[in-house]
C-alpha positions, 0 to 999 in steps of 0.5 A, a space after each residue: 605623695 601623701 597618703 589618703 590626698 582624697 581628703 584635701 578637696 574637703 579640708 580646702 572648703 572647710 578651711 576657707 568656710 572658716 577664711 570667710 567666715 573670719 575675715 568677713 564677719 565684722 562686714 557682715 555683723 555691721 551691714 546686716 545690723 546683728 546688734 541693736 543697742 534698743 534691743 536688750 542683750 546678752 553676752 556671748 563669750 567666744 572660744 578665744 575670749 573675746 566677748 560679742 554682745 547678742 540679742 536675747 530671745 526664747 526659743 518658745 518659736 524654736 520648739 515648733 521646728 524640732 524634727 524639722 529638716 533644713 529645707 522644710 525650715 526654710 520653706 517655712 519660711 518663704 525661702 526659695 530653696 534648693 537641695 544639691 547633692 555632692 559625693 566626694 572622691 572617698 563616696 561621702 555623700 553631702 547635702 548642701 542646701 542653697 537660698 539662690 540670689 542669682 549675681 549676688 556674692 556667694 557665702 558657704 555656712 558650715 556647721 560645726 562638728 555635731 551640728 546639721 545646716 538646721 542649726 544655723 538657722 534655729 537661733 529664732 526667727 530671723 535672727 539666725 547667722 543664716 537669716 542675717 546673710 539671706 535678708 542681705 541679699 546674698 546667695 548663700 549655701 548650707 552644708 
């Protein structure tokens, strides 16, 4: 028996929040179109290397929504929001927020350490990984 098993329930969603994230990010880049060659870009260089190419934007749209919460964001911007609360087995609480599309495949975004679900959708209007996902049709949840 390991000691402090009460972790695992919460290190199995983060590992496969990371799986999905892994696997499905070339399917996703290429059908939600993150890269436009019209657009000018900006190279991205990753942890392990590899370089993306991004669009460029200013965050002049960005300031505005400081202070703000991840619901109050999205329902800036007309998404059909819902907060969910989930305590885990050590008394944690958690706040998911989920952008419901009823039938549709199911994505679960993580923030990184030092990071809230805010920060995933700050990288400008729409152009956010979180927006990509929502534009596409798909249920997609926030922690």
């Amino acid at each position: 028996m390991y000691p402090n098993n009460n972790i695992f329930p919460i290190l199995a969603l983060l590992l496969i929040s990371i799986l999905i994230s892994f696997t499905n990010a070339v399917r996703i880049r290429n059908s939600v179109g993150l890269l436009r060659q019209k657009e000018k870009t900006a190279p991205l260089i990753l942890n392990n290397g590899s370089v993306v190419i991004r669009p460029q934007c200013t965050y002049k749209e960005g300031d505005a929504l400081v202070g703000l919460k991840t619901i109050q964001i999205l329902r800036l911007y007309r998404h059909p929001a819902e907060t969910h609360y989930v305590t885990t087995a050590d008394g944690y609480i958690l706040e998911l927020q989920r952008i419901p599309a009823p039938g549709k495949p199911v994505v679960v975004v993580v923030a990184g350490i030092l990071q809230t679900s805010r920060d995933l959708l700050l990288n400008c209007k729409g152009r956010s990984i979180a927006s990509k996902l929502i534009k596409s049709g798909y249920d997609v949840w926030l922690g």
